[in-house]
mmCIF file of the N, C-alpha and C atoms, coordinates in Angstrom:
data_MODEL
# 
_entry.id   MODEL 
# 
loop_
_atom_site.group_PDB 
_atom_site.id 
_atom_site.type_symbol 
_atom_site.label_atom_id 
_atom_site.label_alt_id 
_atom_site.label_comp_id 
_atom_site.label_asym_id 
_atom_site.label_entity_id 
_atom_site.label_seq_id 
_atom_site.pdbx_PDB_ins_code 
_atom_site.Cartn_x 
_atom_site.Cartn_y 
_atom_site.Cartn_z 
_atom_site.occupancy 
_atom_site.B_iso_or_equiv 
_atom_site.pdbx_formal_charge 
_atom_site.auth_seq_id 
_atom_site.auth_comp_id 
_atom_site.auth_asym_id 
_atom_site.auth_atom_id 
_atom_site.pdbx_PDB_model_num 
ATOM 1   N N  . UNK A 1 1  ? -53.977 -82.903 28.941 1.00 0.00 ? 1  UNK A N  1 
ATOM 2   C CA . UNK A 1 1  ? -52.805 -83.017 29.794 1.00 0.00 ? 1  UNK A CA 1 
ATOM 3   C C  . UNK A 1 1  ? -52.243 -81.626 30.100 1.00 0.00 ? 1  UNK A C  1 
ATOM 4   N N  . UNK A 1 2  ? -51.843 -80.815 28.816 1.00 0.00 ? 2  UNK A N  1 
ATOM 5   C CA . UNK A 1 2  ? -51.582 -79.324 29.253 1.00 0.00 ? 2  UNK A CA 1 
ATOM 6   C C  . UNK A 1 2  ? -52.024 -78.434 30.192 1.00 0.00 ? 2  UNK A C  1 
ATOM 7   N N  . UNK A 1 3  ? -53.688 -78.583 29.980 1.00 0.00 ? 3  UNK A N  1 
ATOM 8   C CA . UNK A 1 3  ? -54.992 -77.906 31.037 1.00 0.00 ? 3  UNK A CA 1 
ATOM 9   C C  . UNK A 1 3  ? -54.642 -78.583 32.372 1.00 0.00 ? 3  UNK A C  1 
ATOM 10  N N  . UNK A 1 4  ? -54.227 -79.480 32.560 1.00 0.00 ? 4  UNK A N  1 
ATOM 11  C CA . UNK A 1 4  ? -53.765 -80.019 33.872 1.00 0.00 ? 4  UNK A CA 1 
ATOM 12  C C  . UNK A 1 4  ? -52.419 -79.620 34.487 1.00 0.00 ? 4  UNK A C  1 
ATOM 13  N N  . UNK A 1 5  ? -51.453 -80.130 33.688 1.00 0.00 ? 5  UNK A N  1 
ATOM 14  C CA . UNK A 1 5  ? -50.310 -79.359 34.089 1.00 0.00 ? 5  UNK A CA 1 
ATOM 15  C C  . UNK A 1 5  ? -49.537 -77.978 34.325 1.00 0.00 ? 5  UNK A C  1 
ATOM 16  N N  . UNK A 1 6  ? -50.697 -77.309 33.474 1.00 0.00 ? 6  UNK A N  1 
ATOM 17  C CA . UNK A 1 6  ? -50.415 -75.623 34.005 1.00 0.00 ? 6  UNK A CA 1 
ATOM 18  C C  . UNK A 1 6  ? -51.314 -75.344 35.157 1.00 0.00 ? 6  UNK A C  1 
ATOM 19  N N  . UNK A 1 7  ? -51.925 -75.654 35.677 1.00 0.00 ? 7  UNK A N  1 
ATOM 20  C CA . UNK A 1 7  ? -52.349 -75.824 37.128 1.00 0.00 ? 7  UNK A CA 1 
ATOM 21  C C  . UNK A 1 7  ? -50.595 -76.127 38.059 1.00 0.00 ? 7  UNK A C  1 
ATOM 22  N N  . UNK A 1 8  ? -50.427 -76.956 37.982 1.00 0.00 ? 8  UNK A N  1 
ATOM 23  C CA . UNK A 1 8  ? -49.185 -77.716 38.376 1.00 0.00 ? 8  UNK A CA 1 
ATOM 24  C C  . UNK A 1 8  ? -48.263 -76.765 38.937 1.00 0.00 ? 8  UNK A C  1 
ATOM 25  N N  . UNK A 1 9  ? -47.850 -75.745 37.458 1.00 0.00 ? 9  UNK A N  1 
ATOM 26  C CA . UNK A 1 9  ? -46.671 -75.155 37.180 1.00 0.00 ? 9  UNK A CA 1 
ATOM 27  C C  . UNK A 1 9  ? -47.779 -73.285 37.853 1.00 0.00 ? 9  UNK A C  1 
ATOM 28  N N  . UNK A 1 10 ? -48.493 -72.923 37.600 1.00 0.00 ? 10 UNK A N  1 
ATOM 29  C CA . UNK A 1 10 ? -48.838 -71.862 38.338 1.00 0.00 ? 10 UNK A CA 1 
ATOM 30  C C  . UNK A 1 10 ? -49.392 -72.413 39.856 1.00 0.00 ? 10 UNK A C  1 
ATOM 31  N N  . UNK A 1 11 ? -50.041 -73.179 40.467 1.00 0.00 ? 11 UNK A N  1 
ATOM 32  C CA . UNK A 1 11 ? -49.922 -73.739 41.492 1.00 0.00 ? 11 UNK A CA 1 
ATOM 33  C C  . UNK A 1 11 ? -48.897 -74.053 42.557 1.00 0.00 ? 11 UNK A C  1 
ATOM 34  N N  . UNK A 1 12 ? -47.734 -74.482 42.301 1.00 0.00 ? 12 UNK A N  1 
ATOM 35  C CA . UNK A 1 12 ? -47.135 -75.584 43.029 1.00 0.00 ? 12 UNK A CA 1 
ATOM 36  C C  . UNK A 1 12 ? -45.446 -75.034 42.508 1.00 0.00 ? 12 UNK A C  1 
ATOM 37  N N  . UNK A 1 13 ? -44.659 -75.553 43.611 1.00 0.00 ? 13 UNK A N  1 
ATOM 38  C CA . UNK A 1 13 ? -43.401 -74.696 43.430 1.00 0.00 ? 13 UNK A CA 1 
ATOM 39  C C  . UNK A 1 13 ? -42.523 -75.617 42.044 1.00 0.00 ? 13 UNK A C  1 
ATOM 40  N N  . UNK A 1 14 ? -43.373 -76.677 41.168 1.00 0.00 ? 14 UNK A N  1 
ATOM 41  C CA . UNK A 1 14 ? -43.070 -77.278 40.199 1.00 0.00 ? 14 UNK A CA 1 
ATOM 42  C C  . UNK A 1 14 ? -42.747 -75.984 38.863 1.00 0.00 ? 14 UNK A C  1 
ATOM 43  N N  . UNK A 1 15 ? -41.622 -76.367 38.301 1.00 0.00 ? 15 UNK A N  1 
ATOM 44  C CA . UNK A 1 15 ? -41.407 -75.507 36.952 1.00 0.00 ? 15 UNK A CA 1 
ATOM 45  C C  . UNK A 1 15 ? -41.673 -75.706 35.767 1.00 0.00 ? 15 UNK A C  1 
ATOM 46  N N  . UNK A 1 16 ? -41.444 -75.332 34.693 1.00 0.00 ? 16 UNK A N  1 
ATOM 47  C CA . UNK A 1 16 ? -41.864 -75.152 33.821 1.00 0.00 ? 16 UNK A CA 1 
ATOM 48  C C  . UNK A 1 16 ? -41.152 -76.535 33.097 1.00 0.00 ? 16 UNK A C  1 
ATOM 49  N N  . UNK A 1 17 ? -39.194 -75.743 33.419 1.00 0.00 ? 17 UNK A N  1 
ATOM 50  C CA . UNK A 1 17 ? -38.710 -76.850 33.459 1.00 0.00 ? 17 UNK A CA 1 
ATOM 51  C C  . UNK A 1 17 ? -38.746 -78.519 33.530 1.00 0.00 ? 17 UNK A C  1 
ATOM 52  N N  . UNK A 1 18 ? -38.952 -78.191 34.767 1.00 0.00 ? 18 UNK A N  1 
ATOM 53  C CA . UNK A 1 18 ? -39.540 -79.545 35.287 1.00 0.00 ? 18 UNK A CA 1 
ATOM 54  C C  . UNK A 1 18 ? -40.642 -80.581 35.142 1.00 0.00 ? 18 UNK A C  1 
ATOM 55  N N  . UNK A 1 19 ? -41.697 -79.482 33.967 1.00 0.00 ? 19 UNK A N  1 
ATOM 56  C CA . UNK A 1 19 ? -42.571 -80.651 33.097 1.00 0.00 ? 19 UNK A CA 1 
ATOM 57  C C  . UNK A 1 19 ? -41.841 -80.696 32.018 1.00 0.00 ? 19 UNK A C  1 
ATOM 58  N N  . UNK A 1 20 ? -40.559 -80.001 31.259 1.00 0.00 ? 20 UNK A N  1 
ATOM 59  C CA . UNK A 1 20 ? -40.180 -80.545 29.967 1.00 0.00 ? 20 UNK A CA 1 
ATOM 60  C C  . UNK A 1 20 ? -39.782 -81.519 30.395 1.00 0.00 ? 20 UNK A C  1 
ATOM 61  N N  . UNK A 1 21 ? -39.033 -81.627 31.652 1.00 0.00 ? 21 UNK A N  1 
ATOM 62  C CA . UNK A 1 21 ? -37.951 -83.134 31.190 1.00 0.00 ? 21 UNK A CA 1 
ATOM 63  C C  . UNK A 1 21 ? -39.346 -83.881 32.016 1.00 0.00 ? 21 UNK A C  1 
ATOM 64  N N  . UNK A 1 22 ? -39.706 -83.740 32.429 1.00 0.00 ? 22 UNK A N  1 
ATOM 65  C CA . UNK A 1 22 ? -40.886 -85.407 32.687 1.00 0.00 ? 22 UNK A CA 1 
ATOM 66  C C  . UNK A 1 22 ? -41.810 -85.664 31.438 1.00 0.00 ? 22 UNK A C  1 
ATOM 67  N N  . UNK A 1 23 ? -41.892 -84.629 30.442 1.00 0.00 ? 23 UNK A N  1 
ATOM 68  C CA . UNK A 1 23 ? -43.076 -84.779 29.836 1.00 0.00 ? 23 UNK A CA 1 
ATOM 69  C C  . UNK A 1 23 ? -42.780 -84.345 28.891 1.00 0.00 ? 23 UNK A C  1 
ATOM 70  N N  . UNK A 1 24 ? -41.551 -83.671 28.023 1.00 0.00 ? 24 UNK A N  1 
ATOM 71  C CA . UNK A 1 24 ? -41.047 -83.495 27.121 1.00 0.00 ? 24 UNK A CA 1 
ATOM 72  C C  . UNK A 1 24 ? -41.376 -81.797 26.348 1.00 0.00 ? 24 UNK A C  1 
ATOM 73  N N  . UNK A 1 25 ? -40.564 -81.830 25.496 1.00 0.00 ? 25 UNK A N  1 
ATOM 74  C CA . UNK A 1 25 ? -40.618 -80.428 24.739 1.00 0.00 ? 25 UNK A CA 1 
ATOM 75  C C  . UNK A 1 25 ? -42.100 -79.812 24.530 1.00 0.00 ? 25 UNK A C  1 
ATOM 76  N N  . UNK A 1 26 ? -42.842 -80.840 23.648 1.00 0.00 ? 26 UNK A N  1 
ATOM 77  C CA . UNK A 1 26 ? -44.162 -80.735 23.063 1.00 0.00 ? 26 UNK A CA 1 
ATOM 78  C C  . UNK A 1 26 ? -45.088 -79.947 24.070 1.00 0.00 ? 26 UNK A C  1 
ATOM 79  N N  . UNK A 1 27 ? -45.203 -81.328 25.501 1.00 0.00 ? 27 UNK A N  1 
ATOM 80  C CA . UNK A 1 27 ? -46.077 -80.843 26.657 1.00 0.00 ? 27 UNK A CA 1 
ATOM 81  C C  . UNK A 1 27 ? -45.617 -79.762 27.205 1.00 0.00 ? 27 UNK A C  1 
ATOM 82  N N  . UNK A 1 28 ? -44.376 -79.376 27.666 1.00 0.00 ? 28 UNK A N  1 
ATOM 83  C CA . UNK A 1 28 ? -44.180 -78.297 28.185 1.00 0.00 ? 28 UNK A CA 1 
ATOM 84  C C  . UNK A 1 28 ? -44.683 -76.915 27.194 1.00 0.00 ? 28 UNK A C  1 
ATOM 85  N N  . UNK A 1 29 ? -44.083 -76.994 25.758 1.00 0.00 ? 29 UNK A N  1 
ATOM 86  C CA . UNK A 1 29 ? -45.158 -75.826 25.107 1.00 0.00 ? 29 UNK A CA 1 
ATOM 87  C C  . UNK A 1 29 ? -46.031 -75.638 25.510 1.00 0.00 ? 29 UNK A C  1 
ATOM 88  N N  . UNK A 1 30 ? -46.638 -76.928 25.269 1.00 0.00 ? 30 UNK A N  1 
ATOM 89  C CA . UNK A 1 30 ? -48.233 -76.429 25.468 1.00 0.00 ? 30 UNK A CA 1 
ATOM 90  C C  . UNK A 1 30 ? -48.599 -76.133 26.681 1.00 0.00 ? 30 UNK A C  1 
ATOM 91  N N  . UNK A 1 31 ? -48.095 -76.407 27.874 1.00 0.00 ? 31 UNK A N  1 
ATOM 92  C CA . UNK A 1 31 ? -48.722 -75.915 28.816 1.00 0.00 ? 31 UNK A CA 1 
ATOM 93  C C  . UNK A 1 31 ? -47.977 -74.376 29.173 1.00 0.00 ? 31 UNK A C  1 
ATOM 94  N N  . UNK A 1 32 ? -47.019 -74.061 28.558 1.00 0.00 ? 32 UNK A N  1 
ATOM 95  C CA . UNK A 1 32 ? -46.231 -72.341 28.918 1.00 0.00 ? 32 UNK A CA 1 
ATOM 96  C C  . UNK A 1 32 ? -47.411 -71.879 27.938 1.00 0.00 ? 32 UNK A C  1 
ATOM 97  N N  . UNK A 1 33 ? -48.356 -72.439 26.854 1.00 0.00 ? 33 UNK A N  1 
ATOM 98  C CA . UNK A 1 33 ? -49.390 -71.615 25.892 1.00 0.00 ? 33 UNK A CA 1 
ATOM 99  C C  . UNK A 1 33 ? -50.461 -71.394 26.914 1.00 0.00 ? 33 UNK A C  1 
ATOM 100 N N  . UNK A 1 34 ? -51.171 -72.494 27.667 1.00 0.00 ? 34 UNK A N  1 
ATOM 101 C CA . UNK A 1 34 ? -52.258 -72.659 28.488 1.00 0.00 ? 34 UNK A CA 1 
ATOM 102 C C  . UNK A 1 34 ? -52.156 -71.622 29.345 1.00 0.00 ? 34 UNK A C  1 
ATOM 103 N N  . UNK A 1 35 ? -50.653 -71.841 30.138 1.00 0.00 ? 35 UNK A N  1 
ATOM 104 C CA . UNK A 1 35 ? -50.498 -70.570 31.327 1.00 0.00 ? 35 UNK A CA 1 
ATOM 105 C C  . UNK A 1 35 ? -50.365 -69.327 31.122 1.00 0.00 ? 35 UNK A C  1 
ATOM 106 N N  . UNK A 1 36 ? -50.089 -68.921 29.846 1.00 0.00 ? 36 UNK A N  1 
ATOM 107 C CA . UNK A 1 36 ? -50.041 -67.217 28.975 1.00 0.00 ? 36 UNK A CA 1 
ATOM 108 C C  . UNK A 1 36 ? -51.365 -67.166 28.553 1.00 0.00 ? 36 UNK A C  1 
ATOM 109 N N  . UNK A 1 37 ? -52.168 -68.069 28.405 1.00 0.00 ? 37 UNK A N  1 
ATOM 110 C CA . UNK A 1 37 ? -53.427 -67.363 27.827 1.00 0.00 ? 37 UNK A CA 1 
ATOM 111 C C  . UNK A 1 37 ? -54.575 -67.255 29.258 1.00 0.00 ? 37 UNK A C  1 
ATOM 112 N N  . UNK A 1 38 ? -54.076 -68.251 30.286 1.00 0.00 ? 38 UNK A N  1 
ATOM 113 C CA . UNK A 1 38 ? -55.095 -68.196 31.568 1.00 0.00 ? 38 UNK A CA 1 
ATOM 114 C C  . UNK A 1 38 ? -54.696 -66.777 31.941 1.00 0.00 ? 38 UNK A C  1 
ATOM 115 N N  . UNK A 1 39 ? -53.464 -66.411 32.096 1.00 0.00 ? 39 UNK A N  1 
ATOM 116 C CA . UNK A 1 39 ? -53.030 -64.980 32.667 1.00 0.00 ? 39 UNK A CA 1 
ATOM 117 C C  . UNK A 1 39 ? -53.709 -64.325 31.943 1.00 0.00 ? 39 UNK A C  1 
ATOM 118 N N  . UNK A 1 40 ? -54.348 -64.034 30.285 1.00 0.00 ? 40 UNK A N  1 
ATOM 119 C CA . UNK A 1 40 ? -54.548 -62.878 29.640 1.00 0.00 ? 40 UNK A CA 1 
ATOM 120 C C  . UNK A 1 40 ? -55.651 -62.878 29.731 1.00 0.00 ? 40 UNK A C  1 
ATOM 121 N N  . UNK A 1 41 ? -56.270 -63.970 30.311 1.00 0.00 ? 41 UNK A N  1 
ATOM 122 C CA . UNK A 1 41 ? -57.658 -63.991 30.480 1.00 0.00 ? 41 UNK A CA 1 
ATOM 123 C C  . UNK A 1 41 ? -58.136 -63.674 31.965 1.00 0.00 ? 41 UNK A C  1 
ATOM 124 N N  . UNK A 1 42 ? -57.344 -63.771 33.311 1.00 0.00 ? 42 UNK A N  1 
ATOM 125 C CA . UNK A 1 42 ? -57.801 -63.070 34.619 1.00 0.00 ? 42 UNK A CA 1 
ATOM 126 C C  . UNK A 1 42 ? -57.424 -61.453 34.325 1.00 0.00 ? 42 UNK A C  1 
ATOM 127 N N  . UNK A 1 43 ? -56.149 -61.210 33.285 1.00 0.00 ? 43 UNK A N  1 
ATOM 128 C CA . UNK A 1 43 ? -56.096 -59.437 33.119 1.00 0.00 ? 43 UNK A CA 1 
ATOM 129 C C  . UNK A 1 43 ? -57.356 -58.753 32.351 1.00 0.00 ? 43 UNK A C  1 
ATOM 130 N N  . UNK A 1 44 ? -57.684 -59.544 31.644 1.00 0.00 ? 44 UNK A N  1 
ATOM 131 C CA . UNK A 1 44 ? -58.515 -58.833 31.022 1.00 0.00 ? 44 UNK A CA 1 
ATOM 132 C C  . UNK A 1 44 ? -60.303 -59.059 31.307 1.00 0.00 ? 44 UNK A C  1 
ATOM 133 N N  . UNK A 1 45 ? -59.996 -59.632 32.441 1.00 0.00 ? 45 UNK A N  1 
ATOM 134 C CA . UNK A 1 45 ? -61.981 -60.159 33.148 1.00 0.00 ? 45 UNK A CA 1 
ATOM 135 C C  . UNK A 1 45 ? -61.193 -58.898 34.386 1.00 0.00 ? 45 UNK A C  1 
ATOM 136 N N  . UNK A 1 46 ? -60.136 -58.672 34.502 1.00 0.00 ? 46 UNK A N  1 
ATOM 137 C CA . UNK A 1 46 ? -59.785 -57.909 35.700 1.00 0.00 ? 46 UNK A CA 1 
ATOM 138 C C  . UNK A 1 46 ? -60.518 -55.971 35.354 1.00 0.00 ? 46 UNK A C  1 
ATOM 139 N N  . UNK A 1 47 ? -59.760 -55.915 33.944 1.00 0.00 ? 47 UNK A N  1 
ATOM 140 C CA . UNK A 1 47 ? -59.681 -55.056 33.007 1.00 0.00 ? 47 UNK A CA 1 
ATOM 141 C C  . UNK A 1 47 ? -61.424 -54.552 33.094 1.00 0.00 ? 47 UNK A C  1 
ATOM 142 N N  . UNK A 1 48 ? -62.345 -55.409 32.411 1.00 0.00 ? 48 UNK A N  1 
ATOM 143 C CA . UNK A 1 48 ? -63.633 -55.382 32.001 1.00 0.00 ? 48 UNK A CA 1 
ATOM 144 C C  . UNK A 1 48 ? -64.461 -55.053 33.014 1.00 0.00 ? 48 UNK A C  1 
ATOM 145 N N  . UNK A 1 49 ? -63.894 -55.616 34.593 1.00 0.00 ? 49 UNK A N  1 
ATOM 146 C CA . UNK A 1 49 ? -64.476 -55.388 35.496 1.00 0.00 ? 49 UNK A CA 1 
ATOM 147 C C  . UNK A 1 49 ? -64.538 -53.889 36.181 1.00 0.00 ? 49 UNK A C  1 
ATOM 148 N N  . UNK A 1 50 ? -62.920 -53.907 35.636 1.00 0.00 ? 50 UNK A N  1 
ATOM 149 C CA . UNK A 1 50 ? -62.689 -52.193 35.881 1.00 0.00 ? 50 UNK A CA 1 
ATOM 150 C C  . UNK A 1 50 ? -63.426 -51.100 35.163 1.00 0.00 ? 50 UNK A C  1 
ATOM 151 N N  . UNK A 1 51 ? -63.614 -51.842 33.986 1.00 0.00 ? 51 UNK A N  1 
ATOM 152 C CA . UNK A 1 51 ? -64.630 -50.806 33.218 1.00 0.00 ? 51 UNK A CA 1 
ATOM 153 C C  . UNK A 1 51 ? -66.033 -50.337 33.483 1.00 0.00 ? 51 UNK A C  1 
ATOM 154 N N  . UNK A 1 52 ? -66.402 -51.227 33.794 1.00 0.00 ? 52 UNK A N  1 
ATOM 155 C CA . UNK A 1 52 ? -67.898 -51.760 34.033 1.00 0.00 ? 52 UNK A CA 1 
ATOM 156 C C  . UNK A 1 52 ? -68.259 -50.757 35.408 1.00 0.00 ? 52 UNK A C  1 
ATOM 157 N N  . UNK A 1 53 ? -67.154 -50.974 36.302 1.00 0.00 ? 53 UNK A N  1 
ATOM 158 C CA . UNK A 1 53 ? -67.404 -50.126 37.640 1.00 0.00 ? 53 UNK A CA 1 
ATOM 159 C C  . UNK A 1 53 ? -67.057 -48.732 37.848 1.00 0.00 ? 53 UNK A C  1 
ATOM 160 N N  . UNK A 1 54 ? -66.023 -48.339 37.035 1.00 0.00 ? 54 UNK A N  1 
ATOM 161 C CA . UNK A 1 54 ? -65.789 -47.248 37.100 1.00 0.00 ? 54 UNK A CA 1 
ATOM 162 C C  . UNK A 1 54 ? -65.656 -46.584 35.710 1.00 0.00 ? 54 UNK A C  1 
ATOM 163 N N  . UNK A 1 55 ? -66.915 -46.000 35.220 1.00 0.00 ? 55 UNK A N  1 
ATOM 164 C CA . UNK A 1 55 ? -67.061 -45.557 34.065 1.00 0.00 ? 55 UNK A CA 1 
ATOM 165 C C  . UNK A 1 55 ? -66.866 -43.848 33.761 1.00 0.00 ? 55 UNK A C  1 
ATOM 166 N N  . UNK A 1 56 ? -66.307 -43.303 35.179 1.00 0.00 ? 56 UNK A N  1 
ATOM 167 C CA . UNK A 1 56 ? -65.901 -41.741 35.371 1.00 0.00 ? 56 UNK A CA 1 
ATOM 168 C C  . UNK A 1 56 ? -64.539 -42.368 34.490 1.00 0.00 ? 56 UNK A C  1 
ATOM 169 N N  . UNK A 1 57 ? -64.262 -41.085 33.503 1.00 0.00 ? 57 UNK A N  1 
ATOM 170 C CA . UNK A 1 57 ? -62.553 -40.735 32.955 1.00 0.00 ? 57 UNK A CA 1 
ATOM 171 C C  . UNK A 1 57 ? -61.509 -40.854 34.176 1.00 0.00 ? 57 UNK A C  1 
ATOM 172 N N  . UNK A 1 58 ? -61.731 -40.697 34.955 1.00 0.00 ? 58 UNK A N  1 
ATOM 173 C CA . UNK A 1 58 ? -60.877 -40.137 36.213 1.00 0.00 ? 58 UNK A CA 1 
ATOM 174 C C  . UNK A 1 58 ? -60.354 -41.943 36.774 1.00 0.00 ? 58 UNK A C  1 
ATOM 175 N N  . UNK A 1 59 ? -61.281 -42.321 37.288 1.00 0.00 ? 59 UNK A N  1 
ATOM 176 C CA . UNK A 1 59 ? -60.795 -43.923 37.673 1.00 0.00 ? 59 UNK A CA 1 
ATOM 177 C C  . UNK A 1 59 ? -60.357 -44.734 37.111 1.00 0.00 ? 59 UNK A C  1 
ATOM 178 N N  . UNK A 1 60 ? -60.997 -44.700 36.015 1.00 0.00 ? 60 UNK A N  1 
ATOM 179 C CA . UNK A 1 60 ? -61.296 -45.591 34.576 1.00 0.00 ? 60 UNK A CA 1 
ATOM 180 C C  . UNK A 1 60 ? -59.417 -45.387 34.399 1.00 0.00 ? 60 UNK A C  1 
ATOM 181 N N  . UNK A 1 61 ? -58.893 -44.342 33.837 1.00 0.00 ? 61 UNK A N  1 
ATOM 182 C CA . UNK A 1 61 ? -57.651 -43.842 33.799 1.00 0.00 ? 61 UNK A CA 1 
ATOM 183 C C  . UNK A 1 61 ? -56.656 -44.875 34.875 1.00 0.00 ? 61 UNK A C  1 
ATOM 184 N N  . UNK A 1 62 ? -57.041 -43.960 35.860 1.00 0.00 ? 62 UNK A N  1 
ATOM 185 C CA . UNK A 1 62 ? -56.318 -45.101 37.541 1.00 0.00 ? 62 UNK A CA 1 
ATOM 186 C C  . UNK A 1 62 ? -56.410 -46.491 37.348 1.00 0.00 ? 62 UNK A C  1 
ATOM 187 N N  . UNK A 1 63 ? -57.027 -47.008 36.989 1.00 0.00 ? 63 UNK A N  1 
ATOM 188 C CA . UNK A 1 63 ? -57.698 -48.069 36.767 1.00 0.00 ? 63 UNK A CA 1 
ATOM 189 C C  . UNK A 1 63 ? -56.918 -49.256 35.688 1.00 0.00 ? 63 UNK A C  1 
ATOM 190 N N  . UNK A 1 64 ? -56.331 -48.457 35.057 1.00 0.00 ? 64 UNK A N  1 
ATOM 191 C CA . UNK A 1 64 ? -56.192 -48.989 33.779 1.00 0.00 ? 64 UNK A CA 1 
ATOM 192 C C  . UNK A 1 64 ? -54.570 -48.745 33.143 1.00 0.00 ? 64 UNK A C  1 
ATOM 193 N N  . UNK A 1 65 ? -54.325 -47.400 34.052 1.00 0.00 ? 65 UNK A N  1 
ATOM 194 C CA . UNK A 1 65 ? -52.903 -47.234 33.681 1.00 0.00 ? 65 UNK A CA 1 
ATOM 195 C C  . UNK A 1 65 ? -52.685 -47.321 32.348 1.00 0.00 ? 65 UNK A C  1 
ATOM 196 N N  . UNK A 1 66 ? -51.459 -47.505 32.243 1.00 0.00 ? 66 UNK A N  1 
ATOM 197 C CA . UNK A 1 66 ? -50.658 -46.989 30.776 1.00 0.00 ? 66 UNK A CA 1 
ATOM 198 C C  . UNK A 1 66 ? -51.599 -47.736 29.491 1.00 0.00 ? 66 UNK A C  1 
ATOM 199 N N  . UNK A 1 67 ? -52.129 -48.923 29.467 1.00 0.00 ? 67 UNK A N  1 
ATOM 200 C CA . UNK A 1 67 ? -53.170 -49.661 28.678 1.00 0.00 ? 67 UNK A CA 1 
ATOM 201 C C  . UNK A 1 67 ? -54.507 -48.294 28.459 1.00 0.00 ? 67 UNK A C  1 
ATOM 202 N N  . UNK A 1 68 ? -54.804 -47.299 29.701 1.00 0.00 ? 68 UNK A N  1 
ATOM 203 C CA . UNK A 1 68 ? -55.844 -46.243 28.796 1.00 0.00 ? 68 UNK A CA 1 
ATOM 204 C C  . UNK A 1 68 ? -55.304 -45.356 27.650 1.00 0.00 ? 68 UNK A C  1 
ATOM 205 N N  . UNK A 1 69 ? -54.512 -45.395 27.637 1.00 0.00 ? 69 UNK A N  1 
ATOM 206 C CA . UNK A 1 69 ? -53.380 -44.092 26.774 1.00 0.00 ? 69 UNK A CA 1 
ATOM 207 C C  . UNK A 1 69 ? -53.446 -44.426 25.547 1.00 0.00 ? 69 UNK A C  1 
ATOM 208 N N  . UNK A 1 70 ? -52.620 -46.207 25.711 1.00 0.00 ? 70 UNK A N  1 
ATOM 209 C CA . UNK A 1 70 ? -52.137 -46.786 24.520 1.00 0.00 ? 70 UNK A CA 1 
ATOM 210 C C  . UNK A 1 70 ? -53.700 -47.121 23.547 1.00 0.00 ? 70 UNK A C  1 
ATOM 211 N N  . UNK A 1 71 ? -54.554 -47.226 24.291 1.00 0.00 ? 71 UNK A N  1 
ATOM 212 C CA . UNK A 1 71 ? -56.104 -47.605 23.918 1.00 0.00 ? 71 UNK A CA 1 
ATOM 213 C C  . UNK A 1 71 ? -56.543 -46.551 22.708 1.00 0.00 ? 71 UNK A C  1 
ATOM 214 N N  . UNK A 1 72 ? -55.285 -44.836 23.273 1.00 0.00 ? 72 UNK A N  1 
ATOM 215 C CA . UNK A 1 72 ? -56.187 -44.073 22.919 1.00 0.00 ? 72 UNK A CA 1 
ATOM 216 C C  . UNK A 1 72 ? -57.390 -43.061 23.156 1.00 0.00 ? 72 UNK A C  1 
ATOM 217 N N  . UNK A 1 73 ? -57.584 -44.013 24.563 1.00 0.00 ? 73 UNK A N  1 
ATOM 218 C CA . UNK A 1 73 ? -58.725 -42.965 25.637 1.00 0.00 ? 73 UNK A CA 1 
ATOM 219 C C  . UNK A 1 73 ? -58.601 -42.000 25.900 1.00 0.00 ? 73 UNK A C  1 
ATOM 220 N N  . UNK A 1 74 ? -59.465 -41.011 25.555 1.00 0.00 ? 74 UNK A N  1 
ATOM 221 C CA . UNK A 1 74 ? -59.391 -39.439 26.194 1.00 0.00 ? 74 UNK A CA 1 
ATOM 222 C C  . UNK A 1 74 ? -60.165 -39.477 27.678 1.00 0.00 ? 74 UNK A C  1 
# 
């Protein structure tokens, strides 16, 4: 049900809100969990892709912003 309804709520001008009260506390967690982990998962296939293509320091950097620093990357 969650995997469905965060479609819903990133899709459609429906809120987050608006699945607690149809569907209660529980479901709405779980689908604000579903929709934080789909996001961390297009940033970071976004991320990998960036790597993969631009493997110069120079882009890679551009590329990646403040996440190359914090990484540690020289």
């Amino acid at each position: 049900m969650a995997g469905i309804l965060h479609d819903v709520v990133d899709d459609t001008s429906e809120s987050l809100k608006s699945i607690e009260e149809q569907f209660g506390d529980d479901v709405a967690s779980l689908v604000s969990g579903v929709s934080k982990l789909s996001y961390i998962n297009q940033v970071t296939s976004m991320l990998v892709k960036c790597v993969i293509e631009h493997r110069n320091n120079t882009l890679l950097r551009a590329c990646l912003g403040p996440w190359y620093a914090e990484a540690g990357c020289k």
